[in-house]
C-alpha positions in Angstrom: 14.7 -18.0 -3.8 16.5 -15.7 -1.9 16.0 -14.4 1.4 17.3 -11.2 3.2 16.7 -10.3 6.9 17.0 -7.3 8.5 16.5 -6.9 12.4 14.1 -3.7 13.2 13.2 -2.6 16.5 9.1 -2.2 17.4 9.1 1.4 16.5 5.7 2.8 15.8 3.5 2.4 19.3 0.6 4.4 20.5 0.5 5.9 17.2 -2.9 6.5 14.7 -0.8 5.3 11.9 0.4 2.0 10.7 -2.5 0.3 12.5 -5.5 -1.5 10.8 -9.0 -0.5 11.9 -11.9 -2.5 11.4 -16.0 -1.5 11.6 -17.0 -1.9 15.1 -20.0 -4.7 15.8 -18.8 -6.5 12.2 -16.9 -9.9 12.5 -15.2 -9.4 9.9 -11.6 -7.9 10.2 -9.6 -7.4 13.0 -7.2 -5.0 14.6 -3.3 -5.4 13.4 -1.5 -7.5 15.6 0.9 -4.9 16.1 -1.9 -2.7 17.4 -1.7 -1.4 21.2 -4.6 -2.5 23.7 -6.0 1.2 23.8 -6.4 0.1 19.7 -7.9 -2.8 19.9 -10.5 -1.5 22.8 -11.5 1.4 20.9 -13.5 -1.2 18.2 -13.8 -4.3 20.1 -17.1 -3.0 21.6 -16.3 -4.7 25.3 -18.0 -2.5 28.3 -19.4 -0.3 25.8 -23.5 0.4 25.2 -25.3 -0.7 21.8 -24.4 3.1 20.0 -20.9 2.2 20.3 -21.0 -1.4 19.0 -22.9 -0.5 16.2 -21.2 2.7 14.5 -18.3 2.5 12.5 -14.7 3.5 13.8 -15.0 7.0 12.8 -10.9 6.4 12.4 -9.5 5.7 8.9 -8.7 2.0 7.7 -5.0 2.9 7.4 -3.1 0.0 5.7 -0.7 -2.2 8.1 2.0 -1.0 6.7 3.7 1.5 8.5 7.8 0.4 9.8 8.3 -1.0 6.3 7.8 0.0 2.8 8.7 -1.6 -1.1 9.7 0.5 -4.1 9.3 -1.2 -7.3 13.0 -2.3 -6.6 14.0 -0.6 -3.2 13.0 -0.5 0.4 12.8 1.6 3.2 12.1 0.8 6.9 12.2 2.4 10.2 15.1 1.1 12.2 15.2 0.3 15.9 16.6 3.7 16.6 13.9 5.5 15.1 15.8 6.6 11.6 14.9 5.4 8.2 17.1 3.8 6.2 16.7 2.6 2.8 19.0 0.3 -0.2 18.1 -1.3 -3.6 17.7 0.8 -6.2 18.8 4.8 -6.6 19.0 5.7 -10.0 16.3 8.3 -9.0 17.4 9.2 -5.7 15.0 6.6 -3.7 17.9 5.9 -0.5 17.2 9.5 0.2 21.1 10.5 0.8 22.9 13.4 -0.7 26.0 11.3 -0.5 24.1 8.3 -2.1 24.3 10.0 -5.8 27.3 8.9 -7.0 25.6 5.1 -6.6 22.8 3.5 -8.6 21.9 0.9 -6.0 23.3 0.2 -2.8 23.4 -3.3 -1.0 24.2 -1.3 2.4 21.4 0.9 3.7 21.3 4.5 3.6 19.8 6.8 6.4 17.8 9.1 5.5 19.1 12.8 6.2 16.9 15.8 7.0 14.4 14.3 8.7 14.4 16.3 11.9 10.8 15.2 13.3 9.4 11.8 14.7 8.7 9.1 11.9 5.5 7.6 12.1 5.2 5.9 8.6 7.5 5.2 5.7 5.9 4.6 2.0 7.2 3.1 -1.6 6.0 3.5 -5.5 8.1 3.6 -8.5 10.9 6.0 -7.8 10.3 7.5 -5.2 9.8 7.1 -1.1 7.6 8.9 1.7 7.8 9.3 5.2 5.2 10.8 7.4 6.3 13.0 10.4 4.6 12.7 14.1 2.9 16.1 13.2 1.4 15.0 10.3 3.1 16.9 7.3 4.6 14.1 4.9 8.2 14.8 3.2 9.0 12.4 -0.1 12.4 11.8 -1.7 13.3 10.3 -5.5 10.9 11.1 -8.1 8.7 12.9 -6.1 8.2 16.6 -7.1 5.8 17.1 -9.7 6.9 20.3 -11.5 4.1 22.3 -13.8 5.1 21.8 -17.2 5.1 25.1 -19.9 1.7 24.5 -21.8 1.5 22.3 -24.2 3.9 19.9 -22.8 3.5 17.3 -20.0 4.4 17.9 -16.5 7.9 15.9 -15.0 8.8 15.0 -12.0 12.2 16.3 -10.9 14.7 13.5 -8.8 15.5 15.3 -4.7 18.1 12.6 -3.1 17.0 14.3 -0.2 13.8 14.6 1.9 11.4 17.3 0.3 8.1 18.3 2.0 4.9 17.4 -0.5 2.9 20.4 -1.7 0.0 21.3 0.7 -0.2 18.0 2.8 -0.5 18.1 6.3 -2.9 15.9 8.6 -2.2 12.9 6.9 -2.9 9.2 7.6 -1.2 7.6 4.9 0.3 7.5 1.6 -0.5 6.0 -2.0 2.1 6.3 -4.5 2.0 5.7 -8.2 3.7 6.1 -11.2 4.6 10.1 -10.9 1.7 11.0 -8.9 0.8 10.4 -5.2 -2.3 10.2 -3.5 -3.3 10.7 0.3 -5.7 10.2 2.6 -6.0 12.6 5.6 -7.2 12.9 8.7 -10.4 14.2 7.8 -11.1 10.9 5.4 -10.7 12.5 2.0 -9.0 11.7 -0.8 -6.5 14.1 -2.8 -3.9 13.5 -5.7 -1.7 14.8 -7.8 1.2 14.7 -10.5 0.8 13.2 -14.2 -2.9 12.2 -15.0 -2.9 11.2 -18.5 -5.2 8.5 -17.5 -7.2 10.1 -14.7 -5.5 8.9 -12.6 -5.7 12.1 -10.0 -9.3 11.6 -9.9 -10.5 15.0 -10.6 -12.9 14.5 -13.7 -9.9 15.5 -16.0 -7.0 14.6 -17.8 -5.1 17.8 -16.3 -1.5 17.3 -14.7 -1.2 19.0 -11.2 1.6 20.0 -9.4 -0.8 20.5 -5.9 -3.2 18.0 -4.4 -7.1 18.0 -6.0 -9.8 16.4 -4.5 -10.8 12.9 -5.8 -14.8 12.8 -7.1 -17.2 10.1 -7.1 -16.6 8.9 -3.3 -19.8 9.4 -2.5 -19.1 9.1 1.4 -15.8 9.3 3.2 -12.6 7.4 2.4 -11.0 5.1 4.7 -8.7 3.3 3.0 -6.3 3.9 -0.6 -4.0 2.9 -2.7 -2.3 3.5 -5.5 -0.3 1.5 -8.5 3.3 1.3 -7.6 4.3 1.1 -11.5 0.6 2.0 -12.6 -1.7 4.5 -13.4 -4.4 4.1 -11.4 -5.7 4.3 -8.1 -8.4 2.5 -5.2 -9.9 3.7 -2.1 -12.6 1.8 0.3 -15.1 4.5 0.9 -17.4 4.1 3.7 -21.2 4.8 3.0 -22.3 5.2 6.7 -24.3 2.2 7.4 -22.8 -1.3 8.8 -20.0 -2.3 6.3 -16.9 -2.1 5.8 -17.0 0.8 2.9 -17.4 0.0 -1.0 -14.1 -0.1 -3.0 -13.8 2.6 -6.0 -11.2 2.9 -8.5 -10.0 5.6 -10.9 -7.7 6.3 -13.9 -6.0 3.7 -16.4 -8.3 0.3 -16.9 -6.8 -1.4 -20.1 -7.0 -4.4 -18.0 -9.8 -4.2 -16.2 -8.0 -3.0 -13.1 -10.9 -0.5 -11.6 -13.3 -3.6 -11.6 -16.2 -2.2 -13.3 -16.9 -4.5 -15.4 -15.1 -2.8 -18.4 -11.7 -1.6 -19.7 -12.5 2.2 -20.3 -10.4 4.7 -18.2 -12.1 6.7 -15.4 -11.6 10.5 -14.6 -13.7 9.8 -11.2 -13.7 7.0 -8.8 -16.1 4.5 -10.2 -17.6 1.8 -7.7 -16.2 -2.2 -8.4 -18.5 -4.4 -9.0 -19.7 -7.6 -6.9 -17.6 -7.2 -4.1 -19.9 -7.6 -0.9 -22.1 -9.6 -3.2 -21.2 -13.0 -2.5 -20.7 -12.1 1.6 -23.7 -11.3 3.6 -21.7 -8.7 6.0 -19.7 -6.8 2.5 -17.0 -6.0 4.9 -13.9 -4.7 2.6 -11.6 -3.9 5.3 -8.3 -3.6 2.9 -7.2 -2.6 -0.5 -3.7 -3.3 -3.1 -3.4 -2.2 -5.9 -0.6 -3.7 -8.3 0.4 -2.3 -11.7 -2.4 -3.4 -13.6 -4.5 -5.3 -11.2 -6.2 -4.6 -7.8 -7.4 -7.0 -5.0 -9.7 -6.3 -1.5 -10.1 -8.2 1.4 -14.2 -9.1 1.9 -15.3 -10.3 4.9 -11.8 -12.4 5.3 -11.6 -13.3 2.0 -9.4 -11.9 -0.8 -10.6 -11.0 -4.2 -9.1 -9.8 -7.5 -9.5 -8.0 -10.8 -7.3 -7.2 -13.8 -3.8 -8.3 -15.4 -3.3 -11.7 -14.7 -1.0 -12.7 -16.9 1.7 -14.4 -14.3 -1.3 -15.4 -12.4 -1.4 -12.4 -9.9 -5.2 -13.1 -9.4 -4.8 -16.2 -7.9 -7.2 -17.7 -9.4 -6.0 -20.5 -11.0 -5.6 -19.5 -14.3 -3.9 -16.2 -16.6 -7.0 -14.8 -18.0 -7.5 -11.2 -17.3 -10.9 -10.3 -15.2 -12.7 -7.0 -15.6 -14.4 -8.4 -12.3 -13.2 -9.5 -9.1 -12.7 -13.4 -8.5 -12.1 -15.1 -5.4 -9.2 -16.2 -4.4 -9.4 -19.5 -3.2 -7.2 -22.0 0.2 -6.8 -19.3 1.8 -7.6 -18.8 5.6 -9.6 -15.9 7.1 -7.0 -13.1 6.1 -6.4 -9.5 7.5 -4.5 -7.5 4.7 -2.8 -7.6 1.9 0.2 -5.7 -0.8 0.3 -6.1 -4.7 3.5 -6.0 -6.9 3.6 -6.3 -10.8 2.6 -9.8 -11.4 2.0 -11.2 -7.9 0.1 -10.5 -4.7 0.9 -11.5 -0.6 -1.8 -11.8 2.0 -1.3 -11.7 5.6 -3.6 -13.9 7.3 -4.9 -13.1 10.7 -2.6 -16.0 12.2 0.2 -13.8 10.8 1.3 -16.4 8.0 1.9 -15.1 4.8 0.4 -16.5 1.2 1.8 -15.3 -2.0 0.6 -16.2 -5.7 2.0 -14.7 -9.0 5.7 -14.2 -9.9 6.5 -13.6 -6.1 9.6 -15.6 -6.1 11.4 -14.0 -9.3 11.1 -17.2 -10.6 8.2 -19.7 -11.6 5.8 -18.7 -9.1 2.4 -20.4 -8.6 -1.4 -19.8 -10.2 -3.2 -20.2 -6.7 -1.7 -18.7 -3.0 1.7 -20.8 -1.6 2.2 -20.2 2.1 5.8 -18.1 2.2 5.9 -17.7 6.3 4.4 -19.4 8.5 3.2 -17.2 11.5 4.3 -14.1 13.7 4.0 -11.6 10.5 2.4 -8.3 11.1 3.5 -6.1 8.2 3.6 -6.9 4.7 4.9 -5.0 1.3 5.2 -5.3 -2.4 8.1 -4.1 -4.6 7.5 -4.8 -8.1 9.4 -8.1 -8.1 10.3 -8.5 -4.6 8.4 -8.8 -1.0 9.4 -8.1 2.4 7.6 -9.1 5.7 8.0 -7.8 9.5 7.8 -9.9 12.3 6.6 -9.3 15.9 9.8 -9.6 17.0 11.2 -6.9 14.3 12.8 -9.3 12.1 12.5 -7.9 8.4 12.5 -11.0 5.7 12.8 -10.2 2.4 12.3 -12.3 -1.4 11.9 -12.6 -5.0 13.8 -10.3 -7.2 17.7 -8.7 -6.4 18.8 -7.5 -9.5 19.2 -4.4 -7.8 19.6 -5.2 -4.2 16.2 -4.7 -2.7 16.6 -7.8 -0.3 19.4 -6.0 1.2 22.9 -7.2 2.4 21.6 -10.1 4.1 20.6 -13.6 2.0 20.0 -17.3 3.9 17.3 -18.0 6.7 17.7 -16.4 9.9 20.4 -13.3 9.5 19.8 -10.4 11.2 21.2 -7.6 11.2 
């Protein structure tokens, strides 16, 4: 196994992004490590009266994953100087450099040009990479601009090596991307997609490509959490309902595995609810979502379940038989969130350690959760084949799959940068 580290400053502070909020009054799920005091304060419910402990963080559970982000095989991550740089694979323009063209993957990082504002957040999917700006607009690069089709044939999505701003999105918290088509979640907790939606994958009760954002249905209350499959068609979003838990997780679009977790293996225009999470744990706090390619797992009350492919054992469970339910995971700790790739899935526990099970080390990999790092981890995220972990410190490890560089230019324990 191979093992690339790259030394990144402690960017992202006093910032609404990147940071992983929790239901106040629960006990289950804390802040991100990497959160500032103010952050932790605002939900830890000390000095405050019984209103305050007992509402949820009106806040949205944005994923802790913020200085660092996996394509299927490239990375970005903010460096200690504030710029983003990315390497691996750029046959569709993912290292965001106009002077990156002539190459189809790059060892050496890239930075990103053009991107005149503040970063707060970088993002990966299949071929393409996001970053979001301090004033909340997001600008995307690779495969990243959905362009409407002439009727009758299906939309595309056109390669920028540069930095392009997405259509209509501004006040964002995060970023979900898929297989050519992105979803968000704003500021104001709602959910909008667009791009290819063959599957339904956008959300909207149709099967209609759009080049603009549309509103997901089916919530049912607002969204605090999503994601979307990196080399998928699908998509899953923890929506809160307003009372005491940590939201229910809902999933829409392709489901030939099982991956939305309703029990069946129909697609879904509309997010439809997964069933049994919550059902097994008396205080149902989801506080984090991944989605892989074909399967999907949520964190519950500390533990982690999954639901769908499972053929290289990315469930965890033990075995390779698909589930059109979720199943526990089992030996791990009490974990705080978690990234999917193709056929494996990494937890962050709340020690900071990191688990893996599935093909996470581009080799044999293991049915049930291996412990990859032992402590000090606050970021986690999932290429297609490879993983990458930031430390407290700002050390960036990296491992599984290289065949096109995504580990960087650094291989054996304990290189930096």
């Amino acid at each position: 196994m191979l093992v690339a580290l790259l030394s990144l400053g402690a960017c992202i502070t006093n910032s609404e992004v990147g940071k992983f909020y929790s239901p106040a009054g629960g006990d289950g799920g804390t802040s991100d490590p990497s959160s500032t005091s103010d952050a932790g304060a605002a939900h830890s419910g000390g000095g405050g009266d019984a209103a305050t402990t007992n509402t949820i963080d009106p806040r949205p559970l944005v994923p802790a994953q913020a200085r660092i982000a996996a394509g299927a095989a490239s990375t970005c991550a903010i460096d200690a100087s504030g710029e983003v740089i990315c390497w691996g694979d750029n046959v569709h323009g993912q290292l965001g450099a106009t002077g990156s063209s002539q190459y189809a993957a790059s060892e050496v990082p890239w930075v990103v040009q053009g991107l005149d504002i503040g970063i707060d957040a970088v993002f990966g999917g299949s071929f393409a990479h996001c970053a979001l700006k301090k004033d909340g607009h997001v600008v995307c690069w690779g495969d990243s601009v959905y362009e409407r089709a002439a009727p009758g044939t299906a939309m595309k999505a056109a390669t920028t090596y540069a930095p392009r701003e997405a259509p209509a999105l501004s006040q964002v918290a995060t970023v979900a991307i898929g297989a050519y088509f992105q979803c968000a979640l704003t500021l104001a907790k709602s959910a909008k997609c667009y791009g290819l939606n063959s599957a339904g994958q956008l959300g909207d009760r149709s099967r209609n490509d759009s080049d603009t954002p549309v509103d997901v249905s089916g919530m049912g209350g607002p969204v605090r959490a999503i994601s979307a499959a990196q080399s998928g068609y699908f998509a899953c979003a923890i929506a809160s309902n307003g009372g005491g838990d940590g939201g229910a997780v809902k999933c829409w679009g392709a489901n030939g595995h099982g991956q939305l977790g309703n029990g069946s293996t129909d697609d879904a225009t509309e997010a439809e609810s997964v069933i049994g999470l919550g059902l097994s744990f008396e205080d149902g706090n989801v506080t984090a979502i991944a989605t892989g390619s074909d399967h999907a797992c949520a964190v519950v009350a500390g533990s982690v379940l999954c639901w769908g492919s499972n053929t290289t054992g990315q469930l965890g469970d033990g075995t390779t038989e698909e589930r059109t339910r979720p199943t526990l995971v089992s030996g791990l700790p009490r974990m705080l969130t978690l990234t999917a790739g193709t056929g494996h899935t990494c937890a962050l526990s709340e020690a900071g350690a990191v688990y893996c099970w599935g093909n996470y080390d581009g080799d044999t990999g293991s049915l049930t959760p291996d412990i990859v790092i032992s402590g000090a981890i606050v970021e986690i995220t999932a290429g297609s084949r490879h993983t990458c972990a930031l430390s407290a410190g700002g050390t960036l490890r990296c491992w599984g799959a290289d065949e096109r560089y995504q580990l960087g230019p650094f291989y054996g324990k304990g290189t930096q940068l």
